[in-house]
C-alpha positions as CSV (number, residue, x, y, z in Angstrom):
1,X,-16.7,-18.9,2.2
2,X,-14.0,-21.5,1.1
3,X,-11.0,-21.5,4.5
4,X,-8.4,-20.6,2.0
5,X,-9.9,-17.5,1.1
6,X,-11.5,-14.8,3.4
7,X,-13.6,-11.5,2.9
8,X,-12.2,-8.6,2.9
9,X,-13.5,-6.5,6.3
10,X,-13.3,-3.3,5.2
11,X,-14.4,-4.0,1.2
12,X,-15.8,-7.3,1.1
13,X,-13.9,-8.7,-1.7
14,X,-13.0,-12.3,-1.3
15,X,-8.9,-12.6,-0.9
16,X,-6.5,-15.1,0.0
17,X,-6.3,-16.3,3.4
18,X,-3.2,-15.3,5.4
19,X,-2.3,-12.1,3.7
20,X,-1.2,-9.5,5.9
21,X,-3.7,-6.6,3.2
22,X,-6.2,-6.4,1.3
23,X,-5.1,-6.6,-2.8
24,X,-8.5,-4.2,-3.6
25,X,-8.6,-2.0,-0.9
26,X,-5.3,-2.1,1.0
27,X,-6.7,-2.7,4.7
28,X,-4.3,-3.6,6.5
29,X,-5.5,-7.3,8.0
30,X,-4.7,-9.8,10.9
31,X,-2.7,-12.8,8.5
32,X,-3.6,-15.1,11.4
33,X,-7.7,-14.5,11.6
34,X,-8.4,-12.0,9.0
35,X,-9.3,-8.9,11.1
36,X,-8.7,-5.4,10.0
37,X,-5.7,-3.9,11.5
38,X,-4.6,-0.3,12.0
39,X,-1.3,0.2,10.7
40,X,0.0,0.5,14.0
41,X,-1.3,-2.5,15.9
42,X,1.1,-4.6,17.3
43,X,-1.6,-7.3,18.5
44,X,-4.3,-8.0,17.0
45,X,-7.6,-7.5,18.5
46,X,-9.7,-10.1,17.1
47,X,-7.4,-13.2,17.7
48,X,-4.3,-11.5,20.3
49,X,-1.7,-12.7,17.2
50,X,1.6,-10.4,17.9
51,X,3.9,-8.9,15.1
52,X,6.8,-7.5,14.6
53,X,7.2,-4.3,12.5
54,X,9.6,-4.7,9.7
55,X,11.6,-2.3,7.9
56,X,10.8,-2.7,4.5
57,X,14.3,-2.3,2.9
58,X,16.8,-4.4,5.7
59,X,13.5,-6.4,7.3
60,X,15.3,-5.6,10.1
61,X,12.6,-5.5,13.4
62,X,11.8,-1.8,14.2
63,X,9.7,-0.2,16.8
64,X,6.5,1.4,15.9
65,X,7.3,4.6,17.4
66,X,11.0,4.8,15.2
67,X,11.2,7.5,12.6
68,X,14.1,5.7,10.5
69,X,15.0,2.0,10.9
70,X,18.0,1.5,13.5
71,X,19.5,-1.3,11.2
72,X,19.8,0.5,7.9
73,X,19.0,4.2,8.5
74,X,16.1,4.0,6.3
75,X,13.4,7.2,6.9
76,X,9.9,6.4,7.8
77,X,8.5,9.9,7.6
78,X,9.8,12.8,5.1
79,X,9.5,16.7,5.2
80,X,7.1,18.0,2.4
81,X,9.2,19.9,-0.6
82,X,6.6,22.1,-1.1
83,X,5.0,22.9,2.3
84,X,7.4,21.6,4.8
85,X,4.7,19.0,6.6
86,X,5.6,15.5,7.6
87,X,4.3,12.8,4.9
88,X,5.4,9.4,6.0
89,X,6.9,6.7,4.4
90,X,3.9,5.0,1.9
91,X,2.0,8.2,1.4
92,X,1.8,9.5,-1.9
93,X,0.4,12.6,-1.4
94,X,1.5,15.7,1.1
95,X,-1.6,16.0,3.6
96,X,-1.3,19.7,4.1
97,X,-0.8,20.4,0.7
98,X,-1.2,17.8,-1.5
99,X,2.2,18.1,-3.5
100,X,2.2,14.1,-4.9
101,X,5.8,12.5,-3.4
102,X,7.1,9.3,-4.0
103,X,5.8,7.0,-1.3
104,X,9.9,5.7,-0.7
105,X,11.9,8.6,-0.6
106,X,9.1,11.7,-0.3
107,X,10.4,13.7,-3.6
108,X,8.1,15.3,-5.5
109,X,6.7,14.1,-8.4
110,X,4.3,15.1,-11.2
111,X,0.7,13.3,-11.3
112,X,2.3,11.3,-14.5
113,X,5.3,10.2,-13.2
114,X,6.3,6.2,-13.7
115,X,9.5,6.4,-11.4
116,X,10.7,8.5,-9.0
117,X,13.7,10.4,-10.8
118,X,15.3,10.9,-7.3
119,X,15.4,7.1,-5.9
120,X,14.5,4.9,-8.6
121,X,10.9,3.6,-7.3
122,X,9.0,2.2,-10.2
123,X,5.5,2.1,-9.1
124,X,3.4,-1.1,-9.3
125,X,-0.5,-0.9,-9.2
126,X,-2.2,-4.1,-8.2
127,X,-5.6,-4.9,-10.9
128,X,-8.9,-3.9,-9.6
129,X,-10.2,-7.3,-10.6
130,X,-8.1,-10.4,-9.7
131,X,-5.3,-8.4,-7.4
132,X,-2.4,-9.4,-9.3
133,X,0.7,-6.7,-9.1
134,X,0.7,-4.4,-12.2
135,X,2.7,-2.3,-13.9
136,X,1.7,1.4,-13.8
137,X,2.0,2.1,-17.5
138,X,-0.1,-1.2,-17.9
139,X,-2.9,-1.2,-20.3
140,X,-4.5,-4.8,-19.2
141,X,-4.0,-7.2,-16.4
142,X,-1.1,-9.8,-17.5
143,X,-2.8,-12.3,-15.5
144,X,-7.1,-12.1,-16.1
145,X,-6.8,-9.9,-19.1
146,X,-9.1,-6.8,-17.4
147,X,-8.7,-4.1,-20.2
148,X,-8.0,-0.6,-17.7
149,X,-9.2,1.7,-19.8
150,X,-12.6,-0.2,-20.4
151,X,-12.6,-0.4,-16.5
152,X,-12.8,2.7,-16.0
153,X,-15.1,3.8,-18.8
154,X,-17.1,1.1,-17.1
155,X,-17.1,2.8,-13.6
156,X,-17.9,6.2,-15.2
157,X,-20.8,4.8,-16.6
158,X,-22.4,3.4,-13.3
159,X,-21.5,6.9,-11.7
């Protein structure tokens, strides 16, 4: 394994050294050593490295235990529209009832959605192949070319 890239822990893909997730599989990972992280580790327990939790719209340093960011007012966790359940901030999906919400402001949203009609989120995909950030209404990669929809015929046919 080359020291500029890593393996993925959880996946095994090979990705860029220092990058605080995985591109494929979204584990959350150590930037210092590579580990996988919970989402709520403040250390890390591989190499001891300590971060700081950062609200993702002020970057402002938050607690992990804070519901909205002290700096900006920002919400970390939303009430369901449909069930009434907590869905936090990222989720895109109700656990209790699986009403799909926009992962930035928790409205709901239809499973073809592009943008969230309440906040404005435009949702990015990241390619199954090389990681790079996609658009969602993408048909190929704009930077290896992967054609999506022969992906997944692809994966259908190993299945």
């Amino acid at each position: 394994m080359n020291t500029s890239t890593w393996d993925c822990p959880a996946c095994g893909k090979e990705i860029e050294a220092g990058v605080d997730h995985c591109p494929y599989c979204e584990q959350s990972l150590c930037p210092e050593c590579g580990a996988a992280l919970e989402e709520s580790d403040e250390v890390c327990p591989n190499c001891g490295a300590e971060f700081d939790f950062l609200c993702p719209e002020c970057n402002g340093i938050v607690s992990p235990d804070d519901t909205e960011c002290p700096h900006c007012g920002l919400k970390f966790a939303f009430v369901c529209p449909t069930c009434g359940a907590e869905v936090l901030m990222g989720e895109e999906e109700c656990p209790e009832c699986g009403q799909l919400v926009c992962p930035r402001c928790g409205a709901a949203m239809e499973e073809d959605e592009l943008k969230c009609s309440a906040c404005g989120y435009e949702f990015v995909y990241t390619c199954p192949q090389c990681g790079a950030e996609v658009a969602a209404d993408a048909e190929e990669c704009p930077e290896c070319g992967l054609v999506f929809e022969e992906w997944l015929e692809e994966l259908e046919e190993e299945d």
